[in-house]
C-alpha positions in Angstrom: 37.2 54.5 150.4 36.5 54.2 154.0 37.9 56.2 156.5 37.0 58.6 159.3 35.9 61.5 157.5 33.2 60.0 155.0 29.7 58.7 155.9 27.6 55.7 155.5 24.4 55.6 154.0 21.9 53.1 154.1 18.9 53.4 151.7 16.2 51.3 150.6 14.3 51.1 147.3 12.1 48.9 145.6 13.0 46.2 143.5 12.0 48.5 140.2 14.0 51.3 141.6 16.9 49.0 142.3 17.0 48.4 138.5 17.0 51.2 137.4 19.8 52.2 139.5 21.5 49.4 138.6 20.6 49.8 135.0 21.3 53.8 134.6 25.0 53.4 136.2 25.7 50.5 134.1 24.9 52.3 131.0 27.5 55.1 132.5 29.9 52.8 133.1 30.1 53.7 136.5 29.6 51.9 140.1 26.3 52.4 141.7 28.3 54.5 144.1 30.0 56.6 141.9 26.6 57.0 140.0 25.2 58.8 143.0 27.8 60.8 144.0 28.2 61.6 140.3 24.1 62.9 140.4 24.4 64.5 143.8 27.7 66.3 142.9 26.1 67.8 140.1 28.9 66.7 137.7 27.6 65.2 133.9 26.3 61.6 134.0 26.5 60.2 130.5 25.8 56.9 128.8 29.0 55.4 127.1 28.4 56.0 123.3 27.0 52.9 121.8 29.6 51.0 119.4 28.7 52.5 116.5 30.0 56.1 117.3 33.0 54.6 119.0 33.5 52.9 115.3 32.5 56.1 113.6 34.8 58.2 116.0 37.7 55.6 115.1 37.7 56.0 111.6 36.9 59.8 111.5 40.5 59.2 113.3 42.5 57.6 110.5 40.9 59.9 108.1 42.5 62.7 110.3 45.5 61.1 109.8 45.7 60.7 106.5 44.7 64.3 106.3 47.6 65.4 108.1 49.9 63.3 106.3 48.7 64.8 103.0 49.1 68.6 104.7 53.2 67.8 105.7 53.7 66.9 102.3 51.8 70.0 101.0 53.6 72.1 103.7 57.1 70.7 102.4 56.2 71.4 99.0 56.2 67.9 97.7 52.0 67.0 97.4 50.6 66.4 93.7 47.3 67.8 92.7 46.3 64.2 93.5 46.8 64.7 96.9 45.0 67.7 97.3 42.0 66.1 95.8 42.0 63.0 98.2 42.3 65.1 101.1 39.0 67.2 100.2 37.2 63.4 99.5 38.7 62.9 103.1 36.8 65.6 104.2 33.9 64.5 102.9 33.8 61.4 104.4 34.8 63.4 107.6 31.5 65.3 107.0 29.5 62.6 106.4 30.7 60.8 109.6 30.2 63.9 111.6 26.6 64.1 110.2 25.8 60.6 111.1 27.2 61.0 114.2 25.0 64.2 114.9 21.7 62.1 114.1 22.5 59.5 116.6 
């Protein structure tokens, strides 16, 4: 991204703060570069979720699903009282999810 309207910068830090840079922008999934700008932009510098929540955000997904599925065939008159009854356990598990979720 070089070109005559942006600036170079040269900076020097010690070996600890080199880590952490390195370390903090890593956990963001971003570039050391893009973590500064990020920081000095102002804009939100977040940590990737950790694999867990990504799992937990997954299946909170398919349960969506299925909840949707089961709310067409409510919607065209077709769902059993079955149905109604395994999408509130849905949302349930939903809940629960969201709760675990929230204590991470």
């Amino acid at each position: 991204m070089s070109n005559k309207n942006t600036r170079h910068l040269h900076i020097e830090l010690t070996p600890e703060q080199y880590q952490l840079l390195n370390a903090q922008a890593k956990q963001c999934a971003l570039t050391k570069r893009a973590y500064i700008v990020r920081l000095l932009e102002g804009s939100p510098v977040r940590p990737r979720p950790a694999s867990e929540i990504k799992a937990l955000r997954t299946e909170i997904h398919y349960i969506g699903n299925n909840i949707n599925q089961i709310a067409r065939s409510v919607n065209a008159g077709i769902a059993k009282a079955e149905d109604a009854k395994r999408g509130l356990c849905l949302l349930n598990q939903v809940y629960e999810l969201m709760y675990q979720i929230a204590r991470k």
